[in-house]
DSSP file (Angstrom, degrees, kcal/mol; ACC not computed):
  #  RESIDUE AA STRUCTURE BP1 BP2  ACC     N-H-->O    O-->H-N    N-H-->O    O-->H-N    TCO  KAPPA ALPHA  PHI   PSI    X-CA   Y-CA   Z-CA
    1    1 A X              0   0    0      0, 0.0    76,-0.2     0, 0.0     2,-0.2   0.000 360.0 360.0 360.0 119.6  -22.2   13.6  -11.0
    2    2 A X  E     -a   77   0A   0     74,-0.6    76,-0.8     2,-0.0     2,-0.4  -0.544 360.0-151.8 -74.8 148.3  -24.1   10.8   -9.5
    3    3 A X  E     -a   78   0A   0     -2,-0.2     2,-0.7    74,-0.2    76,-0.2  -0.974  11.5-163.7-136.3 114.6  -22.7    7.3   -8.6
    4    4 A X  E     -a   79   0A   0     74,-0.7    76,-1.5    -2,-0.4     2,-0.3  -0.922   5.9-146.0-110.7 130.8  -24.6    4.0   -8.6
    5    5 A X  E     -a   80   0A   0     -2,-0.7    76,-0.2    74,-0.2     2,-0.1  -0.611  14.7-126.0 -97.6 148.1  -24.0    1.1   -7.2
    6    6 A X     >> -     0   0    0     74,-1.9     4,-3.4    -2,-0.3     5,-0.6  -0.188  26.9-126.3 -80.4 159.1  -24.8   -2.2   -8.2
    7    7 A X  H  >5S+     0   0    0      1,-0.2     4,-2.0     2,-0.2     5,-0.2   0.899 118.5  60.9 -64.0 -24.5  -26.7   -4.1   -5.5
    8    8 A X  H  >5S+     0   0    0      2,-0.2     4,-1.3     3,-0.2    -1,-0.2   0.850 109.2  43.3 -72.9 -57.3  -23.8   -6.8   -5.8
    9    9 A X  H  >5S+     0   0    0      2,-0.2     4,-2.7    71,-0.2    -2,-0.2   0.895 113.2  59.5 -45.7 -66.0  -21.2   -3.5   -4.7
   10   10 A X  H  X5S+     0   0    0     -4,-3.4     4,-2.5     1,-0.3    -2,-0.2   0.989 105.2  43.0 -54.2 -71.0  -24.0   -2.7   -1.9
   11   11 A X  H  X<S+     0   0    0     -4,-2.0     4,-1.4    -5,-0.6     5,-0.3   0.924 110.2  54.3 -53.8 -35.5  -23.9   -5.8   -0.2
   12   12 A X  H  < S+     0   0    0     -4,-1.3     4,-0.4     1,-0.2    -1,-0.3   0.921 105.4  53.4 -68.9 -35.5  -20.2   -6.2   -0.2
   13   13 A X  H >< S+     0   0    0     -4,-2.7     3,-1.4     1,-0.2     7,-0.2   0.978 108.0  53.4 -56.8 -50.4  -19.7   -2.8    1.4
   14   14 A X  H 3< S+     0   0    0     -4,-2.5    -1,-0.2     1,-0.2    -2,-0.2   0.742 118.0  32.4 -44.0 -29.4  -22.1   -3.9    4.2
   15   15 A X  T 3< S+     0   0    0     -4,-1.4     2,-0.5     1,-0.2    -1,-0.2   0.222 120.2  54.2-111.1   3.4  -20.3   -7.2    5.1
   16   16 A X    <>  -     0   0    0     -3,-1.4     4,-0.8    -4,-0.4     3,-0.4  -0.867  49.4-177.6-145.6 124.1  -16.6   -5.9    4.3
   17   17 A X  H  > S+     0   0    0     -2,-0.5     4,-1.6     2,-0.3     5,-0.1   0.713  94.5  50.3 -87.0 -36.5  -15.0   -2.7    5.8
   18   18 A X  H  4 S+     0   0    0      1,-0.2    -1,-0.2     2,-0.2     4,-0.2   0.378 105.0  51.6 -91.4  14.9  -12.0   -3.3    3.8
   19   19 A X  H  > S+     0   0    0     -3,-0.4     4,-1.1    -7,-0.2    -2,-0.3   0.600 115.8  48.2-141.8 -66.2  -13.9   -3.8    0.2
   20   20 A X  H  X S+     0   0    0     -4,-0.8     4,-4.2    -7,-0.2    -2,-0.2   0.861 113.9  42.9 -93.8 -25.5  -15.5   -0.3    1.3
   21   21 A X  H  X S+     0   0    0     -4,-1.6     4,-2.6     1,-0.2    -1,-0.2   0.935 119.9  49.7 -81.8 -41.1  -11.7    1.6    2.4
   22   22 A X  H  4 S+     0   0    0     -4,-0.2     4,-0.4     2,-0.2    -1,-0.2   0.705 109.4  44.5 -55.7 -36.3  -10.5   -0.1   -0.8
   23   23 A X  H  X S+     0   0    0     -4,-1.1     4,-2.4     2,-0.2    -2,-0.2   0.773 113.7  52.0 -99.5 -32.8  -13.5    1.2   -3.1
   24   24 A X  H  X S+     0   0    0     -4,-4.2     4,-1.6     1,-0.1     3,-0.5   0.999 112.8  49.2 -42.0 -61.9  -13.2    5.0   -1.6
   25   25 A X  H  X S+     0   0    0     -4,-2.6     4,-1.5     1,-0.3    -2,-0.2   0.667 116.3  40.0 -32.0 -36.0   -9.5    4.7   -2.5
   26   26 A X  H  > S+     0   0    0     -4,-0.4     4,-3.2     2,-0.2    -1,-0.3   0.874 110.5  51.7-100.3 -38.6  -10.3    3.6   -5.7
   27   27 A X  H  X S+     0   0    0     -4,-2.4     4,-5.1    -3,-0.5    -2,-0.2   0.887 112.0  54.0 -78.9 -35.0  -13.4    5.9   -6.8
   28   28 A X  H >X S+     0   0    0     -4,-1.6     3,-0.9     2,-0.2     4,-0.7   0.957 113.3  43.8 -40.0 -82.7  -10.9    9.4   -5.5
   29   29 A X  H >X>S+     0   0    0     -4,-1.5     3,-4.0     1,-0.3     4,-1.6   0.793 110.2  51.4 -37.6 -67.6   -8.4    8.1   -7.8
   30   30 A X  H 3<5S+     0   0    0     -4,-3.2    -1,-0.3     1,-0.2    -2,-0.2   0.913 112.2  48.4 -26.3 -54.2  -11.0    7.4  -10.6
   31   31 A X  H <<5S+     0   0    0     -4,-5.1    -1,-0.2    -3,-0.9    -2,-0.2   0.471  98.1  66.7 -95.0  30.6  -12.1   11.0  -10.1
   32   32 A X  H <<5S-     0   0    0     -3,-4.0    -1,-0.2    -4,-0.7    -2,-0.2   0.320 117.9-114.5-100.8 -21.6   -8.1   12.4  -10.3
   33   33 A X  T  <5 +     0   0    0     -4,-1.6     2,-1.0    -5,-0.5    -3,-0.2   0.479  67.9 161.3  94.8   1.5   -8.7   11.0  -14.1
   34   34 A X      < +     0   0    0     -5,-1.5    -1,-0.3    -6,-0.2     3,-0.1  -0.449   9.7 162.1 -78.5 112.8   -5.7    8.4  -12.4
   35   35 A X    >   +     0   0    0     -2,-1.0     3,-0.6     1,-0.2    24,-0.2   0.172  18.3 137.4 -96.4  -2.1   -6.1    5.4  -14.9
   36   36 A X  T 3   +     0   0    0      1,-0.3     2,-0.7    22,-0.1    -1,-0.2   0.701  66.8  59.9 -26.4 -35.3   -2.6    3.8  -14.0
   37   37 A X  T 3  S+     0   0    0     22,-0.2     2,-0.3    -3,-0.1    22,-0.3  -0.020  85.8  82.9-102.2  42.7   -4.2    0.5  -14.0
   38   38 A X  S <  S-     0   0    0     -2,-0.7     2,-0.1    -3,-0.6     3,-0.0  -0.746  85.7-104.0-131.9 167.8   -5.5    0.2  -17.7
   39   39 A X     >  -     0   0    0     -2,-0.3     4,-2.1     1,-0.1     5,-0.2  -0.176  47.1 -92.6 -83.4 172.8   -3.2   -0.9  -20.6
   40   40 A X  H >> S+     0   0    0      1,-0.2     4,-2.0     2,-0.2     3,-0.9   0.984 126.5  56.0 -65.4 -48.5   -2.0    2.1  -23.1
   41   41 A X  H 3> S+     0   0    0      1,-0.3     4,-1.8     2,-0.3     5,-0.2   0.891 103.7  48.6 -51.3 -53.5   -4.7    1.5  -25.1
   42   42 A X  H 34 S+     0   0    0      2,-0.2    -1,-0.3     1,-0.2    15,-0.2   0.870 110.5  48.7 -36.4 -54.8   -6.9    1.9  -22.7
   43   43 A X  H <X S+     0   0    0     -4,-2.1     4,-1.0    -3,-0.9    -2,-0.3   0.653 113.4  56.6 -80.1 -14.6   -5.4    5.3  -21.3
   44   44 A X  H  X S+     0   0    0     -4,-2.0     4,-0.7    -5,-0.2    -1,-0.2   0.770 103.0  44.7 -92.3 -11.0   -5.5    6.2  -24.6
   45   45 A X  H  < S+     0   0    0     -4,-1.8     4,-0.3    -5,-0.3    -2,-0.2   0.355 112.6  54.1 -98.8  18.2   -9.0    5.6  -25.4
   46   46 A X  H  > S+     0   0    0     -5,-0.2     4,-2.3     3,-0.1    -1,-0.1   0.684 103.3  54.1-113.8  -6.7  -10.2    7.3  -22.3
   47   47 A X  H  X S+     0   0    0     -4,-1.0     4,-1.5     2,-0.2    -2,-0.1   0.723 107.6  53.3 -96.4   9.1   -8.2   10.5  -22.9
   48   48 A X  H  < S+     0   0    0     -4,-0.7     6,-0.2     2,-0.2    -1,-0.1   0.704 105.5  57.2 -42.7 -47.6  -10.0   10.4  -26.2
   49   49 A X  H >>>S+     0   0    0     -4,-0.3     5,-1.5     2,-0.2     3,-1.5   0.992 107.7  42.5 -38.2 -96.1  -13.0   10.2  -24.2
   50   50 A X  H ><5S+     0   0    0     -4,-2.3     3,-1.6     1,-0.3     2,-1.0   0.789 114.5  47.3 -28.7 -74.6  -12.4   13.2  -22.3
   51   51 A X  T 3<5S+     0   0    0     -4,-1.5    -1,-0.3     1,-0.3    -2,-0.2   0.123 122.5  38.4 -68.3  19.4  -11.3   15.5  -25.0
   52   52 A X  T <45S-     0   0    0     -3,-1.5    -1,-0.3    -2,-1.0    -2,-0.2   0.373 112.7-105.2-130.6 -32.7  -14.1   14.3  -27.2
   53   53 A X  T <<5 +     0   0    0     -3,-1.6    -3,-0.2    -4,-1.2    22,-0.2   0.476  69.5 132.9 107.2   6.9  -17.3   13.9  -24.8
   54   54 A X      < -     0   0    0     -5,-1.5    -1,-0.3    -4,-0.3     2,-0.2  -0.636  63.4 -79.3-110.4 169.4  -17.6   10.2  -24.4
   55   55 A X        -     0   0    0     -6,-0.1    17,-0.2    -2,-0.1     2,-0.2  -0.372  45.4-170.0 -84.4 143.2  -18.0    7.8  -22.2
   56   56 A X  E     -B   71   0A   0     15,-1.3    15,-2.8    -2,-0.2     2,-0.3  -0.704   4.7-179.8-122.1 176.2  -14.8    6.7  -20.2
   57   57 A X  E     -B   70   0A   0     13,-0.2    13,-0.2   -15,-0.2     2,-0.2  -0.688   6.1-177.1-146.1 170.1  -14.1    3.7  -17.8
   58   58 A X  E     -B   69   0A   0     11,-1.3    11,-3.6    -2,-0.3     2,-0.3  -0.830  17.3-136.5 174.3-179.0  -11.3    1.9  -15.5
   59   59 A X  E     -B   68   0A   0    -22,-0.3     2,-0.4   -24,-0.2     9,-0.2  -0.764  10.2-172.3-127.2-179.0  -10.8   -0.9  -13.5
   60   60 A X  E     -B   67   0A   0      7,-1.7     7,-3.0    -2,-0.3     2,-0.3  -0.981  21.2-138.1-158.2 150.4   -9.2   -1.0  -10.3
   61   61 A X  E     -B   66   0A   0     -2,-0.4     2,-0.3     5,-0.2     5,-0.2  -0.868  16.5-178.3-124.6 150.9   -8.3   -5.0   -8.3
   62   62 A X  E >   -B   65   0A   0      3,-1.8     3,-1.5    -2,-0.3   -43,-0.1  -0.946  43.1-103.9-144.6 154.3   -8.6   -5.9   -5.1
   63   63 A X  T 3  S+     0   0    0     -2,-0.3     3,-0.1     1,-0.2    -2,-0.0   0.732 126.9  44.9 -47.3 -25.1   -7.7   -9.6   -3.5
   64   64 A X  T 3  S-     0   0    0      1,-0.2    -1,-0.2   -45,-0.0     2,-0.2   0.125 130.7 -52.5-113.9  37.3  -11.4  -10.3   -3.5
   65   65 A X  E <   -B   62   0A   0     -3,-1.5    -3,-1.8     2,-0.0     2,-0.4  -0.857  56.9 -77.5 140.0-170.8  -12.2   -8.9   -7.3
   66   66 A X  E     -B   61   0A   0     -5,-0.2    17,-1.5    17,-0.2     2,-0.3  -0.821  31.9-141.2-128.3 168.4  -12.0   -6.1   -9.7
   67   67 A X  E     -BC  60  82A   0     -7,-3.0    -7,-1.7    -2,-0.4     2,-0.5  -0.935   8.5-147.7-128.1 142.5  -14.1   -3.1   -9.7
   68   68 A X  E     -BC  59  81A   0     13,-2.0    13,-2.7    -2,-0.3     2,-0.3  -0.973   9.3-167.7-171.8 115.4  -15.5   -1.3  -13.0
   69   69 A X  E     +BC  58  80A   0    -11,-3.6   -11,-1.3    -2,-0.5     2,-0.4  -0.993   9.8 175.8-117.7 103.4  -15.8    2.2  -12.9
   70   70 A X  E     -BC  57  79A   0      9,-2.1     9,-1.6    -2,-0.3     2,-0.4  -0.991  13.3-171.2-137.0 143.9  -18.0    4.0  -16.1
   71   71 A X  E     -BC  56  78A   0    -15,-2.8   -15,-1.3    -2,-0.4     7,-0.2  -0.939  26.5-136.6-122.8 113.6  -18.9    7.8  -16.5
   72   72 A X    >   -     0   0    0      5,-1.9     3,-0.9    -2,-0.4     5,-0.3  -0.535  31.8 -89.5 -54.5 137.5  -21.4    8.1  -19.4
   73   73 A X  T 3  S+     0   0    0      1,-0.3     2,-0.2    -2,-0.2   -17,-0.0   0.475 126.4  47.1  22.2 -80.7  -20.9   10.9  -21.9
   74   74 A X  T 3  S-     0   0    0      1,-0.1    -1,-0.3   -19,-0.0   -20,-0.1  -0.132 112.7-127.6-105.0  32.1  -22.8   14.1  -20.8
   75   75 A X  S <  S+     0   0    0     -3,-0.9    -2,-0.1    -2,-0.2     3,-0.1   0.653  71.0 122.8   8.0  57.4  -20.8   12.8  -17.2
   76   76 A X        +     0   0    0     -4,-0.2   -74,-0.6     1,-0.2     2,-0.3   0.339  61.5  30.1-114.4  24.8  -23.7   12.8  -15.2
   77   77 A X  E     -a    2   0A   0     -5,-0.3    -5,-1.9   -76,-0.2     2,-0.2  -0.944  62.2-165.3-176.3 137.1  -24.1    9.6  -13.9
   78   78 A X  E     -aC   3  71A   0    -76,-0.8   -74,-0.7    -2,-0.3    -7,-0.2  -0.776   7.3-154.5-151.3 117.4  -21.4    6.9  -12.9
   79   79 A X  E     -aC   4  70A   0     -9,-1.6    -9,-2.1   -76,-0.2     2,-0.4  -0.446   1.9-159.1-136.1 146.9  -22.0    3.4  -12.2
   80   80 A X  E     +aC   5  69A   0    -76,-1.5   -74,-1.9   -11,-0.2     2,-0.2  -0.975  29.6 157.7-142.2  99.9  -19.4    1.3   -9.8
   81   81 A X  E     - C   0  68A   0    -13,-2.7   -13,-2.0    -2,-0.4     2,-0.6  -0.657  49.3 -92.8 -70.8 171.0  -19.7   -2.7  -10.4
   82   82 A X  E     - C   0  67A   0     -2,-0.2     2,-0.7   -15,-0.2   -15,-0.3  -0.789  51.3-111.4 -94.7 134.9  -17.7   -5.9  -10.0
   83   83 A X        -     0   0    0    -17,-1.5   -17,-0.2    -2,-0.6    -1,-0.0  -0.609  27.9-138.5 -46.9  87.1  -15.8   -6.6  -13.4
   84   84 A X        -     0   0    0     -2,-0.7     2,-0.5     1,-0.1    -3,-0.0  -0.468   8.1-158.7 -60.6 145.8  -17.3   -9.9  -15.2
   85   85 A X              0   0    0      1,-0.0    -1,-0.1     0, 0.0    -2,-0.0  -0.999 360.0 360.0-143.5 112.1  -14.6  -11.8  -16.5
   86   86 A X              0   0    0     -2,-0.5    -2,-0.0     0, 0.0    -1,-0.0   0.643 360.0 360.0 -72.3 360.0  -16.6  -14.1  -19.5
């Protein structure tokens, strides 16, 4: 599996140590399938995911933002951004 980060992600790990101990933390858990921090719906459409092939997600919060974690489909590629709130 591959992980890319958005350049937005990049910079904040460079200038924040605790933004980077926080986003280890967060990407282990993500790959423990631990989703605690989604609604039921949520944990239920990502173990759908998994038992089906599709792509699944979570978010994970921090004091200075949320973090949005998606693994595409064929799980070879997983992409680590800040959470847009429209």
């Amino acid at each position: 599996m591959q992980f890319i980060f958005t350049d937005e992600v990049k910079k904040e790990m460079k200038k924040n140590r605790k933004f980077t101990n926080d986003l280890v933390n967060s990407i282990k858990k993500y790959c423990r399938l631990d989703f605690n921090n989604l609604s039921e719906e949520g944990k239920e459409k990502n173990e759908k995911a998994l038992k089906y092939d599709n792509k699944f997600f979570a978010f994970y919060k921090f004091s200075y933002g949320e973090i949005y974690i998606s693994t595409i489909a064929d799980r070879s590629l997983t992409t680590i951004n800040f959470k847009k709130i429209n």
